[in-house]
N, C-alpha and C positions, 0 to 999 in steps of 0.2 A: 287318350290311349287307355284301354280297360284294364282290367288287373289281370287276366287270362293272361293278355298280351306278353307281358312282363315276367310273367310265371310261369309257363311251360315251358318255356326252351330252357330253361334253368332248370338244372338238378335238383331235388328238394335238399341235399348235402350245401349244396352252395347257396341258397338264398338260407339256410340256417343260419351259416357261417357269417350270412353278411348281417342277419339280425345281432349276433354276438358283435359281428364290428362295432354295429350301432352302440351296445349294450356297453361294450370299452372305450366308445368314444365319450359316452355320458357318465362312466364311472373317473376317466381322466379328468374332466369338467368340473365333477363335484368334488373331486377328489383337491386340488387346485385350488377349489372356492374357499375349502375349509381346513384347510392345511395347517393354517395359523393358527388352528383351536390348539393342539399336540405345540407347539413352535413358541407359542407367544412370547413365554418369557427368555427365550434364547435369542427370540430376532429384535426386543423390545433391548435387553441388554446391549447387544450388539451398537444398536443406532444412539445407546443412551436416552429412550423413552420410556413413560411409563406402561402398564399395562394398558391400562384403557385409552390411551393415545396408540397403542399397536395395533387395540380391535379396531381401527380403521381398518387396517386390510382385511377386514370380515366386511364390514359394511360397506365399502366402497366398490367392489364387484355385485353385491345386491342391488345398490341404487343401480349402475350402470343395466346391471343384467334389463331389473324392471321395463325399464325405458328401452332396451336393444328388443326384446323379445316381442313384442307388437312393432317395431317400428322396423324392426329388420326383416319381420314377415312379410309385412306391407309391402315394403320397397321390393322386396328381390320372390313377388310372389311368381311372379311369370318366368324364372330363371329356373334353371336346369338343378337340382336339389342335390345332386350327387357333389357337383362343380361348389356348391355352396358347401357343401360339411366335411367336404376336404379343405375348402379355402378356412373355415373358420377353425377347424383343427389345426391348421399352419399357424393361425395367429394364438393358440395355446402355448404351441411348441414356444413362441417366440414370446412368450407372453413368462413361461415358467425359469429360459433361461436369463432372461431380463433380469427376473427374482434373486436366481444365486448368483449374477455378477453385480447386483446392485451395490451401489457405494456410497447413496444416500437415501434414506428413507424417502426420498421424495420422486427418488428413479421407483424403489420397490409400490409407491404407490401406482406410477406410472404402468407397470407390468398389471397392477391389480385392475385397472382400467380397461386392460384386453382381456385378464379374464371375464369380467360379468361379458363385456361383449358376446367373447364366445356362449358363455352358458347362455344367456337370452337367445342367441341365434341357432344356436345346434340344437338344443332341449328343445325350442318350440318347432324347430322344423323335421328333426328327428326323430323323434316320438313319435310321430304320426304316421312312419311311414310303415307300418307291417303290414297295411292293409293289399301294398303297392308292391312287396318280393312275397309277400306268401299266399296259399289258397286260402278262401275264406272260411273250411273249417279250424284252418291253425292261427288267424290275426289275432283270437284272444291269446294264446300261450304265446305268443313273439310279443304280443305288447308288453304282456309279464314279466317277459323276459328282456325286455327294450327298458321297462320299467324298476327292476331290481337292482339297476346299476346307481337309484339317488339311494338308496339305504345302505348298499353294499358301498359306495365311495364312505356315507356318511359313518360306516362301523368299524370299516374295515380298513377301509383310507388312511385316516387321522391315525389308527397304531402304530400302522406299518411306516404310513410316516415320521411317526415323534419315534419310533424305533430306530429308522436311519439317522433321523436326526442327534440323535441321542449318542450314536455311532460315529456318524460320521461328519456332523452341521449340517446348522437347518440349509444351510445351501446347498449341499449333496443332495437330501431328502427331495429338492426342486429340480435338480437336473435330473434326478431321476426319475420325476414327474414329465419332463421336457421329451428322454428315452418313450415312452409311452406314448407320449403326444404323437412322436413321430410316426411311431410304429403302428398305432392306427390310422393315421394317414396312410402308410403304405397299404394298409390291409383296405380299406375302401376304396383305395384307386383298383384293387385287384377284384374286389367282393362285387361293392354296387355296381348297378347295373346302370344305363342313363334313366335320369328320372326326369323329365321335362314336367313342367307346371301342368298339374293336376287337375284339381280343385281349388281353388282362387279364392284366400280368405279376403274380404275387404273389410271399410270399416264399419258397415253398415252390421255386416255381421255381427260385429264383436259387440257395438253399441245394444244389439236385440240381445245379446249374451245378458250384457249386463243391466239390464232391466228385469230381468227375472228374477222372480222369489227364491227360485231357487236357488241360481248362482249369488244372490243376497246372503244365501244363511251360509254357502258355501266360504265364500269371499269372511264373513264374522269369526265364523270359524276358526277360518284358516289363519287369520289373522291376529287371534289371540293365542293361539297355540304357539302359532312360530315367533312369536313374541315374544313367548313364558320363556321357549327352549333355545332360544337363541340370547337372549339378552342374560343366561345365565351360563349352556353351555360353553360360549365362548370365553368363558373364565374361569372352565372349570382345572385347567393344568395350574392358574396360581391359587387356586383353592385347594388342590391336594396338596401343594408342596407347602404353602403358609400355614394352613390351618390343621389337616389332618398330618404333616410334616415325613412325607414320603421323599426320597430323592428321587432324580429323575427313570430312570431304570423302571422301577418300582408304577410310576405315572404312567407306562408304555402299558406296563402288563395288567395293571386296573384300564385302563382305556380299551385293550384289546378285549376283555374280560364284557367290559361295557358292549364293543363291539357284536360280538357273539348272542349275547342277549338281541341286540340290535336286527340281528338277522331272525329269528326267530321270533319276532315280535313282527316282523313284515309279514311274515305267512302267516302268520295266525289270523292277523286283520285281512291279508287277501283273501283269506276262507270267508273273515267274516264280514265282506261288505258287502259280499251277494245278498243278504238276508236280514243282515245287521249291521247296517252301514252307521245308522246313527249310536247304538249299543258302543258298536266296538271306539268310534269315536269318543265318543262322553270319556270309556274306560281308560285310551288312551290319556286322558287329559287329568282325568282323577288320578290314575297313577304317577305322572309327573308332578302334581300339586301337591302329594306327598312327600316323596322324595327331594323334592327341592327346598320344601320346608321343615322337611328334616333333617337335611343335612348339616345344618349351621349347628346344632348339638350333638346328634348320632354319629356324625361323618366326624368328628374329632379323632374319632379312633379310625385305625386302618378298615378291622373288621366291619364296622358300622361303615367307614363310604364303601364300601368294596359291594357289599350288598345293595344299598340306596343307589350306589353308579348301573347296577346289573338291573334292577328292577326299571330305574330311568331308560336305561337302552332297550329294553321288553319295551316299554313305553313308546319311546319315539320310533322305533323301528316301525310305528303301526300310521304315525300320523302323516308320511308322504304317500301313503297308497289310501288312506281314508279320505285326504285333502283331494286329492287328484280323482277320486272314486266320486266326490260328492260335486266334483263342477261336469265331471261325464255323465254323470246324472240330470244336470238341470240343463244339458245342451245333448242328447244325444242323436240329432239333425246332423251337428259342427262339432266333431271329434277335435279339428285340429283350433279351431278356436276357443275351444274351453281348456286345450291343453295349450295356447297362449296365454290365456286370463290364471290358468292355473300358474304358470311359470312369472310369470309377472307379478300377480300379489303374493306369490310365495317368496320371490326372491325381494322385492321393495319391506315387506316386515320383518326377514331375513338380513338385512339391511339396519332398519330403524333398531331392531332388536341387540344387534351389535354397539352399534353406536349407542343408546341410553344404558346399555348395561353397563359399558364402559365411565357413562355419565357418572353412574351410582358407586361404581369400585371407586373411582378414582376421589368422588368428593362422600363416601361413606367404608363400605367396606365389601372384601368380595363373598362375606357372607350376609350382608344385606341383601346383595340382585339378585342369592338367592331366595330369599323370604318375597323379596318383589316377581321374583319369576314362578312361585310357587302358587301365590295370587291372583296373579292371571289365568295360570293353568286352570286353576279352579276356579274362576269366571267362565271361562270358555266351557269347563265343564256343566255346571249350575244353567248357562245360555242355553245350551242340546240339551239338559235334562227336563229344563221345563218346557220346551218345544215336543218333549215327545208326552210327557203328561196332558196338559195342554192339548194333543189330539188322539190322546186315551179317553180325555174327556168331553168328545163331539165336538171339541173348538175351532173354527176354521184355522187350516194350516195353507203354508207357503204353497204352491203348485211348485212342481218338480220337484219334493223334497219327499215325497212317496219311501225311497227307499234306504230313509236316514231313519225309518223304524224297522 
């Protein structure tokens, strides 16, 4: 079926509406994924665990997601796509209130299990669709717009969340995540349109994906970044409260603060990957290698994290659309299989990064993982900057990585 087909009988009002569904069903997802950053030490208290035994529910929706996101495309490529990201919204819904009636840490991991599910299934089948409700002079601004919802969950999410939570318990904060879940359900059963199987990724595909230099440097990349920011940010609620010694109230509004910056550091880098894809990269990466290794002295004071937090969310706000910019680059054949491989290694080191940060609080300190997270960032930085010196200097470069200068 063409994209014409799809799109004319449709309002250009309503196939908007339904990119925004899309845009709210992937901000509920990440939103979900990462909720325990704002939460930790209230749900870690609750169950009587430590911190880094909590960031399990950081890590254990990443391994899943990893593994769901190629494996759930595969399976269910010939199925009706609409019928797919209402079903896997349903299992969010039921996934978030799982979370606030849990009664043992070992149910709440259970719920954490349906979410990577969902994020691996909806993210990689989602994303892809603007091409299929809108004409093709609007697929870039819907993808945009498809796509602002992993920064905007990741800035904006976690406030609002540790806000409620702070309010009302982290188990409120969840069923009000649950409210959402459903409500986008409702809105896609009304918005999308039927989407019957497309374009058929296989595995053949994805394996030609990953043989290229390009999606190599992309995949390293990607890899060390979300590594740095994840194995630190998800400790960053016991590091304001232990070390720079904020109460919780106090943690909402430096976090939303963080958040703000966060949004603002997404557009800047969407400006600049057209041109400056590798630039803005590096930049990203240099400025969280700062920050993170600054913090363990500067951040003692309020004033000093309140800055180093705001300068960090400028930072990562840029690194989901530079990460996602640089594997559409080294596949621009297979839109939806390089936003597979992108959802997949983002969310598997998104994962590991939980989990050994956790390693390091728990048998050092949580201003150690940041010195360890600051390290990496600046690997990952150091890796892109001699790659693009390197071919300032006539030295043979990756193919497909053209537009990482």
């Amino acid at each position: 079926m063409s994209t014409t087909t799809l799109v004319r009988p449709r309002p250009p009002l309503i196939n908007w509406l339904a990119v925004t569904a899309l845009m709210l069903g992937i901000f509920a997802i990440v939103t979900s994924e990462i909720l325990p950053i704002g939460l930790l030490t209230a749900i870690g208290a609750d169950f009587g665990i430590s911190d880094g035994t909590t960031g399990l529910t950081m890590a254990l929706p990443g391994i899943v997601a990893a593994v769901a996101a190629p494996t759930v495309t595969l399976t269910t490529a010939r199925l009706d796509r609409r019928v797919m990201l209402c079903a896997l919204m349903a299992v969010l819904a039921v996934a978030d209130v799982l979370a606030a009636v849990a009664t043992s840490y070992g149910v709440m991991l259970i719920s954490r299990v349906l979410v990577g599910l969902t994020i691996g299934g909806f993210w990689s089948i989602g994303a892809g669709l603007a091409g299929r409700l809108m004409p093709p002079h609007a697929v870039g601004t819907a993808t945009a717009v498809i796509f602002s919802a992993v920064p905007l969950g990741s800035v904006l999410g976690v406030p609002a969340g540790t806000l409620i939570g702070d309010l009302a318990g982290w188990r409120t904060a969840f069923l009000v995540l649950a409210a959402l879940a459903v409500l986008v359900l409702a809105t896609l059963l009304m918005l999308l349109p039927p989407l019957p199987a497309h374009q058929v990724t296989t595995p053949r595909v994805l394996l030609d994906l990953l043989r290229t230099r390009g999606a190599g440097i992309a995949l390293s990349a990607t890899f060390l970044i979300v590594l740095a920011h994840f194995g630190t940010y998800t400790y960053v609620t016991p590091f304001l409260q232990d070390v720079t010694g904020l109460p919780p109230a106090a943690v909402s509004a430096v976090l939303l603060a963080y958040g703000i910056a966060g949004i603002a550091g997404n557009f800047l880098a969407g400006k600049a990957t057209g041109t400056r894809l590798r630039a803005a990269f590096v930049t990203c990466g240099c400025l969280m290698a700062a920050t993170t290794l600054l913090l363990p002295s500067a951040g003692g004071t309020a004033i000093g994290a309140v800055v180093l937090l705001v300068i960090w969310g400028l930072a990562y706000g840029g690194v989901p659309v530079c990460s996602q910019a640089s594997f559409l680059t080294a596949a621009p054949h297979a839109p939806e299989a390089a936003t597979v491989v992108f959802t997949s290694s983002f969310q598997a080191t998104f994962a590991l990064g939980a989990f050994l940060g956790g390693r390091v609080v728990d048998a050092f300190s949580v201003s150690t993982v940041m010195i360890c997270g600051g390290l990496t960032a600046l690997l990952m930085a150091a890796s892109l900057w001699s790659l693009t010196r390197s071919r300032r200097a006539g030295l043979p470069q990756p193919t497909g990585a053209a537009r990482f200068d």
